[in-house]
ZALODO-741630 format. One line per field, with one value per residue (C-alpha): chain; residue in three letters; x, y, z. Coordinates in Angstrom, 1 decimal. Each point is the difference from the previous one (the first is absolute). Example, Ala and Ser with C-alpha at 12.3 -4.5 7.8 and 13.67 -1.06 7.14 Angstrom:
// residues 2
ch = (A|A) .
aa = (ala|ser) .
u = (12.3|1.4) .
v = (-4.5|3.4) .
w = (7.8|-0.7) .
***
This chain:
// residues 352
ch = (A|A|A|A|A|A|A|A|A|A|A|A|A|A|A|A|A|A|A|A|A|A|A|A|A|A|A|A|A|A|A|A|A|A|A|A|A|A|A|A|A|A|A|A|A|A|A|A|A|A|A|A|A|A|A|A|A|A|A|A|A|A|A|A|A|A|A|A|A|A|A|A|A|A|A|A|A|A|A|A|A|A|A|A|A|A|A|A|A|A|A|A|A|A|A|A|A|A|A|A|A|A|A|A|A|A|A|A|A|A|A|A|A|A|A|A|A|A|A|A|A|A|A|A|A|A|A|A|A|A|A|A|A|A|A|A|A|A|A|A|A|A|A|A|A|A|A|A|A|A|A|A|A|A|A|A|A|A|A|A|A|A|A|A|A|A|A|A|A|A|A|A|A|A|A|A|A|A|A|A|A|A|A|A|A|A|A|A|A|A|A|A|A|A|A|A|A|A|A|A|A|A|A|A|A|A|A|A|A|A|A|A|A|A|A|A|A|A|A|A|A|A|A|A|A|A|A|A|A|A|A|A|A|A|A|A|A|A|A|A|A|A|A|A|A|A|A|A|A|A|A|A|A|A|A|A|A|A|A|A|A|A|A|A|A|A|A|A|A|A|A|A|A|A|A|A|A|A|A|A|A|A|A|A|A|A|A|A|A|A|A|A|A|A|A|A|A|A|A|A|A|A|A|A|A|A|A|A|A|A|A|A|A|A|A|A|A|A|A|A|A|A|A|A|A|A|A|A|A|A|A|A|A|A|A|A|A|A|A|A|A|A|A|A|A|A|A|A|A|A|A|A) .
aa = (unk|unk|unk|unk|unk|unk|unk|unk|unk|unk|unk|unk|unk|unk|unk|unk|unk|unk|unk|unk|unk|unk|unk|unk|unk|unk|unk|unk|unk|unk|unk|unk|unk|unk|unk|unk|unk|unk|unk|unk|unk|unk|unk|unk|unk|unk|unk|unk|unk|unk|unk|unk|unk|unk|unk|unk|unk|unk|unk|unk|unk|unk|unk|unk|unk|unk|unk|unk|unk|unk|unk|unk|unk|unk|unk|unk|unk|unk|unk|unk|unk|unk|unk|unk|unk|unk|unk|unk|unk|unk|unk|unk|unk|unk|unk|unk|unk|unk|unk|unk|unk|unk|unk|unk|unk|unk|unk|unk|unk|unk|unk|unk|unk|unk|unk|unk|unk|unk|unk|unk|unk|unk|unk|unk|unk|unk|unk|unk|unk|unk|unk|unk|unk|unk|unk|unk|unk|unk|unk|unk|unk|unk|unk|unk|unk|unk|unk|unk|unk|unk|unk|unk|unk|unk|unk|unk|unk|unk|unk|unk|unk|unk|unk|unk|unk|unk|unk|unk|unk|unk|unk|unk|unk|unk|unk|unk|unk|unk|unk|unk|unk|unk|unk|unk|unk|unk|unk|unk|unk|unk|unk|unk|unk|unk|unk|unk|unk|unk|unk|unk|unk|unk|unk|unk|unk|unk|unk|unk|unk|unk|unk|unk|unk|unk|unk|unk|unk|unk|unk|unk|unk|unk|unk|unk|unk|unk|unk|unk|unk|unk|unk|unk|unk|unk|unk|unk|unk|unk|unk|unk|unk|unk|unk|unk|unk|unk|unk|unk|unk|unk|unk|unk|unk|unk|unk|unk|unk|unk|unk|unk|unk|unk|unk|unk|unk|unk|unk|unk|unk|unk|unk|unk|unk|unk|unk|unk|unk|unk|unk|unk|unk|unk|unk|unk|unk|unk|unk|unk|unk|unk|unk|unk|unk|unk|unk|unk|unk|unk|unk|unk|unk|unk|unk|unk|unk|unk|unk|unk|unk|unk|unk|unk|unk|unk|unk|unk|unk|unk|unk|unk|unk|unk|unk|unk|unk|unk|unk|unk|unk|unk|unk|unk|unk|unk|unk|unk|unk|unk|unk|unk|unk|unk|unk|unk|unk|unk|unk|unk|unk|unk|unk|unk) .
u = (-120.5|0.7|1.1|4.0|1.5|1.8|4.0|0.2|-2.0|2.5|2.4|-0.8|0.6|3.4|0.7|1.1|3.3|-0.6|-2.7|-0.3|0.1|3.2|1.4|-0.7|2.4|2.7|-0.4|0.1|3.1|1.9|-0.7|1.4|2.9|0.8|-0.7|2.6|2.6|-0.5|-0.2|3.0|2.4|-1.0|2.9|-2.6|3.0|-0.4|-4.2|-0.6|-3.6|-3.0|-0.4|-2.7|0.2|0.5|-0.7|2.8|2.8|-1.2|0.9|3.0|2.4|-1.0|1.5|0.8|0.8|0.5|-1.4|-0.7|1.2|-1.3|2.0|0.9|-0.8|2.5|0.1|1.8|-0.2|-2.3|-1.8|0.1|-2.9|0.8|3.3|-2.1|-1.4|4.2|0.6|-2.7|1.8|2.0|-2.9|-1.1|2.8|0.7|-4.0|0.9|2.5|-2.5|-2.7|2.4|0.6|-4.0|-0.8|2.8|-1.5|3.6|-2.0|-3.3|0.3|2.7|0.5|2.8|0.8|2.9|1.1|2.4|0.8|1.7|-3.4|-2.7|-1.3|-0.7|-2.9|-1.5|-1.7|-2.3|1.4|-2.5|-0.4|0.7|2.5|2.0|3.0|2.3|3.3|-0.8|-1.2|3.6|0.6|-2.4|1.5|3.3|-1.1|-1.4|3.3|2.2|-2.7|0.9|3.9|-0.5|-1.4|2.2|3.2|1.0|-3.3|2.2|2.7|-1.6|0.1|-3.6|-0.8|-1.0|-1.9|-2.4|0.2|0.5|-2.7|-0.8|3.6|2.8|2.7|2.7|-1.7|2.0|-0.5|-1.6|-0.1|1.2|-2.4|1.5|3.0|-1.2|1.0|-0.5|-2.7|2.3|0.7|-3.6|-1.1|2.9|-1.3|-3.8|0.8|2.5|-0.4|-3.9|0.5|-3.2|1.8|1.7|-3.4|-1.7|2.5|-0.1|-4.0|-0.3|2.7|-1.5|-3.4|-3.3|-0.5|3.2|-0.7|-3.4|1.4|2.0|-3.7|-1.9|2.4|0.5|-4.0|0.2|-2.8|1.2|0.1|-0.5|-3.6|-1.6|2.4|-2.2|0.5|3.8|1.4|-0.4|1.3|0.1|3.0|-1.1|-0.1|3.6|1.8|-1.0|3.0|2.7|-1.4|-0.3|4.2|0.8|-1.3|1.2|-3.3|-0.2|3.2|2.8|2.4|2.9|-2.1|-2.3|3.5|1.0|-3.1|0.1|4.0|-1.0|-2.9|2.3|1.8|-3.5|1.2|-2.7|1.2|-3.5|-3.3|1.0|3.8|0.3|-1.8|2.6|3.7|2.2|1.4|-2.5|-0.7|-3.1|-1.6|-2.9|-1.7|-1.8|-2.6|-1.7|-2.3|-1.6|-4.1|-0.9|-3.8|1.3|-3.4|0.0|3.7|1.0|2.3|2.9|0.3|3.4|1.2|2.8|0.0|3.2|1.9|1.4|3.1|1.7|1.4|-2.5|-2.6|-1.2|-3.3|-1.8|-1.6|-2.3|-1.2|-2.0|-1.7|-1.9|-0.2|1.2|3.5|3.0|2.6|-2.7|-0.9|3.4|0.3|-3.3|1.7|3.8|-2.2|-1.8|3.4|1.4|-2.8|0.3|3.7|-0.3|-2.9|1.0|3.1|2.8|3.2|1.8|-0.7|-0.1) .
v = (38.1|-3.5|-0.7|0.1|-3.2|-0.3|-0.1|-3.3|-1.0|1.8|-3.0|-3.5|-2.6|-1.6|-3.5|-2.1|-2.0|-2.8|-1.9|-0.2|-3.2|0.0|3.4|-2.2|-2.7|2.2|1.7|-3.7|-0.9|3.0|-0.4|-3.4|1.0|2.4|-2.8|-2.2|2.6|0.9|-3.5|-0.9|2.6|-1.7|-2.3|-2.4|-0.5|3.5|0.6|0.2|0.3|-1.6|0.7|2.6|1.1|4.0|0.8|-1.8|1.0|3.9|-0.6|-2.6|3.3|3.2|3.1|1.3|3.8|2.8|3.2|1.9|3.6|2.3|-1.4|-3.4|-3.2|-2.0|-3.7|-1.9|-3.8|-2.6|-2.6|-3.1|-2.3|-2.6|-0.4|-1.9|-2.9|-0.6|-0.2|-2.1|-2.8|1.9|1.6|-3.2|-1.6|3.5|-0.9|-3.6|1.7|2.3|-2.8|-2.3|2.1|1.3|-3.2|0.0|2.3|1.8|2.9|1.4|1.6|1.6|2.0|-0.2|2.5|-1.2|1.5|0.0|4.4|-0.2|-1.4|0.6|-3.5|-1.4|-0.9|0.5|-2.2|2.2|3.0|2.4|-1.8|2.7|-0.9|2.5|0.5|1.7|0.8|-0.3|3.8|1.3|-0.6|2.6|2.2|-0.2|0.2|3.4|0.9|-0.6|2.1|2.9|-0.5|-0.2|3.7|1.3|-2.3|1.4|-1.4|-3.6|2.0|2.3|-1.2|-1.1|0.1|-3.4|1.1|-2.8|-3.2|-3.6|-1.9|-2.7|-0.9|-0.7|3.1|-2.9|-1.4|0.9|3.3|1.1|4.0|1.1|3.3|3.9|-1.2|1.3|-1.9|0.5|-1.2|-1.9|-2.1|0.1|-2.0|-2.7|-0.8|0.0|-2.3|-2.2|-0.1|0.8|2.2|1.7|2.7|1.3|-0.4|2.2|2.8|-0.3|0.0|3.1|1.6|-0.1|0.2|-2.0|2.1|-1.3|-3.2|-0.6|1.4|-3.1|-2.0|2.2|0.2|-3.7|-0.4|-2.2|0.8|2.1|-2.1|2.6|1.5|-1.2|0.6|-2.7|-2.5|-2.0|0.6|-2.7|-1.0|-3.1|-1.1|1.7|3.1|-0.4|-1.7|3.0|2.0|-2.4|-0.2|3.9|-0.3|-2.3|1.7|3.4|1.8|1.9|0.4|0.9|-2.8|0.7|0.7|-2.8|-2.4|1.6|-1.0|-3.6|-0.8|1.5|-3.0|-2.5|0.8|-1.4|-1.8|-2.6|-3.5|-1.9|-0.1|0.3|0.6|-3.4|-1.8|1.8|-1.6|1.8|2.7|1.4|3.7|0.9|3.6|-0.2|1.4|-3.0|1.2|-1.9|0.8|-1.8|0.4|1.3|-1.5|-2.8|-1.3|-3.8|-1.7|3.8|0.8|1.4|1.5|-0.4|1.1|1.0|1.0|1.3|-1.1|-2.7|0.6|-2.4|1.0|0.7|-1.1|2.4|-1.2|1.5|-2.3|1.0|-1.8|1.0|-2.7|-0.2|-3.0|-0.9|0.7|1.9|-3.4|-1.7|2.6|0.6|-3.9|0.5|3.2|-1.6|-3.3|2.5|1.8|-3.3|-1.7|3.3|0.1|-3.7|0.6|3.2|-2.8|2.0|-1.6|-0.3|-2.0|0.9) .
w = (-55.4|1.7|3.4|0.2|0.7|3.5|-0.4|0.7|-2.6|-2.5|0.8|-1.2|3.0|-0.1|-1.4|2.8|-1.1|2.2|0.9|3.7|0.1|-1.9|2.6|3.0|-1.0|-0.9|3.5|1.7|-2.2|0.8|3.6|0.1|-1.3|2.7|2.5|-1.8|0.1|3.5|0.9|-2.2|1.7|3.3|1.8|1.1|3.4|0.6|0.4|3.7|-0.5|-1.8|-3.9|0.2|3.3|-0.6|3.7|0.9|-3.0|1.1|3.3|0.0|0.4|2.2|1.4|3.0|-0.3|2.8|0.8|-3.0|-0.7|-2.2|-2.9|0.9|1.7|0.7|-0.7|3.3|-1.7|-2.0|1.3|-1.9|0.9|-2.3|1.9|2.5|-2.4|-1.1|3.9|0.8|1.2|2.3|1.2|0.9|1.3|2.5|0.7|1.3|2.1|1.4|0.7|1.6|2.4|0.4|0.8|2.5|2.1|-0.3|-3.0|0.6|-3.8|-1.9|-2.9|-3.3|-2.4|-2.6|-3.2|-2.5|0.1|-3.8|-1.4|2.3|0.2|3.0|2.2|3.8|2.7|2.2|-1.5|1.0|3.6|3.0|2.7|2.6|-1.8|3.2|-1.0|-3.6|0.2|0.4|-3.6|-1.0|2.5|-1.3|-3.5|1.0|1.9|-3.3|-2.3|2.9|-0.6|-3.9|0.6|2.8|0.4|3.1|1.8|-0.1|2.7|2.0|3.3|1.8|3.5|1.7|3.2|0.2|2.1|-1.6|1.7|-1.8|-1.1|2.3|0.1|-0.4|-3.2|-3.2|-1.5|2.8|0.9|2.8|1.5|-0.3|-2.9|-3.3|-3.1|-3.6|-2.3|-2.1|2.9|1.8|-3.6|0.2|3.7|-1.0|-3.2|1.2|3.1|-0.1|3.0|1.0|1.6|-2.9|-2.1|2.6|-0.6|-3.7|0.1|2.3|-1.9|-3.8|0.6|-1.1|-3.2|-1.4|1.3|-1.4|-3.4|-0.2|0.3|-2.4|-2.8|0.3|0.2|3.4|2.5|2.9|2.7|2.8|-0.9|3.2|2.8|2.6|-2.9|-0.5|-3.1|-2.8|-3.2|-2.8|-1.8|-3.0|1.3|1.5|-2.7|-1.8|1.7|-0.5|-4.0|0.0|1.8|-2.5|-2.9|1.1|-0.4|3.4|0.7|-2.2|-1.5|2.3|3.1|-0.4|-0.4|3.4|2.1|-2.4|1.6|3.5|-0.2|-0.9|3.2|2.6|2.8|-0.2|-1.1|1.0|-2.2|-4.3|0.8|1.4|-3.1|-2.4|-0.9|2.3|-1.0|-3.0|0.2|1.7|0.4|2.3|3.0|2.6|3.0|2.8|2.7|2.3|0.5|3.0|-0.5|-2.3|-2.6|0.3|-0.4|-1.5|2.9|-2.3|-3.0|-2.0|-3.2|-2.4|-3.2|-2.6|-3.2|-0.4|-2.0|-3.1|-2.6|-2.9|2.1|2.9|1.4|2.6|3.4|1.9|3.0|2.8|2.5|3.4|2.6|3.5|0.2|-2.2|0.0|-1.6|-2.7|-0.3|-1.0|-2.7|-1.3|-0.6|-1.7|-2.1|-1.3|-0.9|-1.6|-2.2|-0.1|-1.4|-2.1|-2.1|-0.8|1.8|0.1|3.1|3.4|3.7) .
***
């Protein structure tokens, strides 16, 4: 008998129904019509990057999220980095400010974070640059201090012993604590913020601990600054404007707690640096530190900073602004030019 045929031998070869010549148009025509959609549902006003350039559409928003748990991961706020090509020119203009005053001698180098909280847009000059940030650390503190009270609301009145001694700040200074009186926690945080008392901070600190504290860093994802206890502690202005975003947009604290800390802000005794660039009277939560270098770098001899929102109605933006050079008044002079070069520049109404 003859060999049996293999299977596919059974079935003739299909017919093709195109010729490939004529299959490879098709496939180009129908391709250009998906470009021409896409490309016609584009507002040409809107594109903040180059036709083409995937890289950059991908990345033009990103996420900052928290901690993870087991089910969840939550999402603190979007960056928009197309926000910095429709503030370009007020990048530049707050960049004139900051050369001026380079070449001055007045600046060794400063840093800029501004953005629009509603949107996300915004942009940064030497955003990732380190500097000393002093008092700035209390925010964190007291961040940690109203997670504690959300928990336990009687940890805002118990009374806390004060039985240090206030050495670097005069006893006669406002706020200041006076040794043996105990006084509640609740208060100790209206001295440290408005006041910046570092008395009261020290009570708080020793009080709530560094694992509460450092939560407050890891669930915002900013380094902790106290890994190396020979080293100072440093942080940028992205890292810090983080806590005022994550205040703003009520994502580590609750609503009503994080509104408590936000009005108890708005009460700093510090009318120099971005408070004096504002129109007086606009509502401004924020937390300012200095020190002074004890082995000052070049014409770094002081570092100065403060950083909140800046409140208007329909309109809350946060500024960010931390500097180093050879003295406070004239840092505090770059910092108020900086606020009101922003002020004017974001179109704000209103006049000092």
């Amino acid at each position: 008998m003859p060999a049996a045929k293999p299977q596919t031998a059974l079935r003739p070869a299909p017919t093709p129904v195109l010729s490939p010549g004529i299959a490879v148009s098709i496939a180009l025509f129908l391709a250009g019509l998906v470009v021409g959609w896409t490309v016609a549902g584009t507002d040409p006003a809107q594109s903040t990057v180059p036709a083409g350039d995937n890289a950059a559409i991908a990345g033009a928003v990103s996420q900052v999220r928290g901690r993870p748990t087991a089910h969840s991961h939550p999402l603190l706020f979007c960056d928009d980095a197309s926000g910095a090509q429709r503030h370009a020119v007020l990048r530049t203009q707050v960049q004139v400010v900051l050369d001026k005053h380079l070449r001055s001698g007045a600046l060794a180098r400063a840093a800029v974070s501004v953005r629009d909280l509603e949107t996300g847009a915004g942009f940064a000059i030497g955003g990732d640059d380190k500097y000393h940030p002093a008092s700035l650390l209390k925010l964190p503190l007291a961040i940690a201090w109203m997670r504690k009270a959300e928990a336990d609301p009687a940890a805002l009145t118990r009374p806390l012993l004060y039985d240090m001694q206030t050495l670097r700040e005069s006893a006669k200074a406002t706020g200041a604590l006076v040794t043996g009186q105990s006084y509640t926690a609740q208060d100790l945080l209206e001295r440290m913020v408005r006041w910046s008392r570092n008395d009261a901070k020290a009570v708080l600190a020793r009080e709530i601990g560094d694992a509460a504290l450092k939560a407050v860093y890891d669930d915002l994802a900013i380094t902790w600054p106290y890994d190396n206890p020979d080293a100072d502690a440093l942080l940028s202005v992205n890292d810090y404007s983080r806590l005022f975003r994550a205040l703003y947009n009520a994502s580590v604290l609750r609503a009503d707690t994080a509104d408590k800390l936000l009005q108890l802000l708005t009460r700093t005794e510090f009318p120099q640096a971005l408070v004096a660039g504002l129109p007086a009277g606009t509502e401004f939560a924020h937390k300012w530190g200095m020190r002074t270098l004890q082995n000052p770098s070049g014409n770094e001899r002081v570092h100065l900073h403060d950083c909140g929102i800046v409140y208007q109605p329909g309109r809350p933006l946060l500024l960010c602004a931390m500097s180093a050079g050879r003295s406070d008044p004239e840092l505090a002079a770059v910092l108020a030019e900086v606020a009101r070069t922003v002020w004017q520049g974001r179109n704000y109404t209103g006049s000092r």
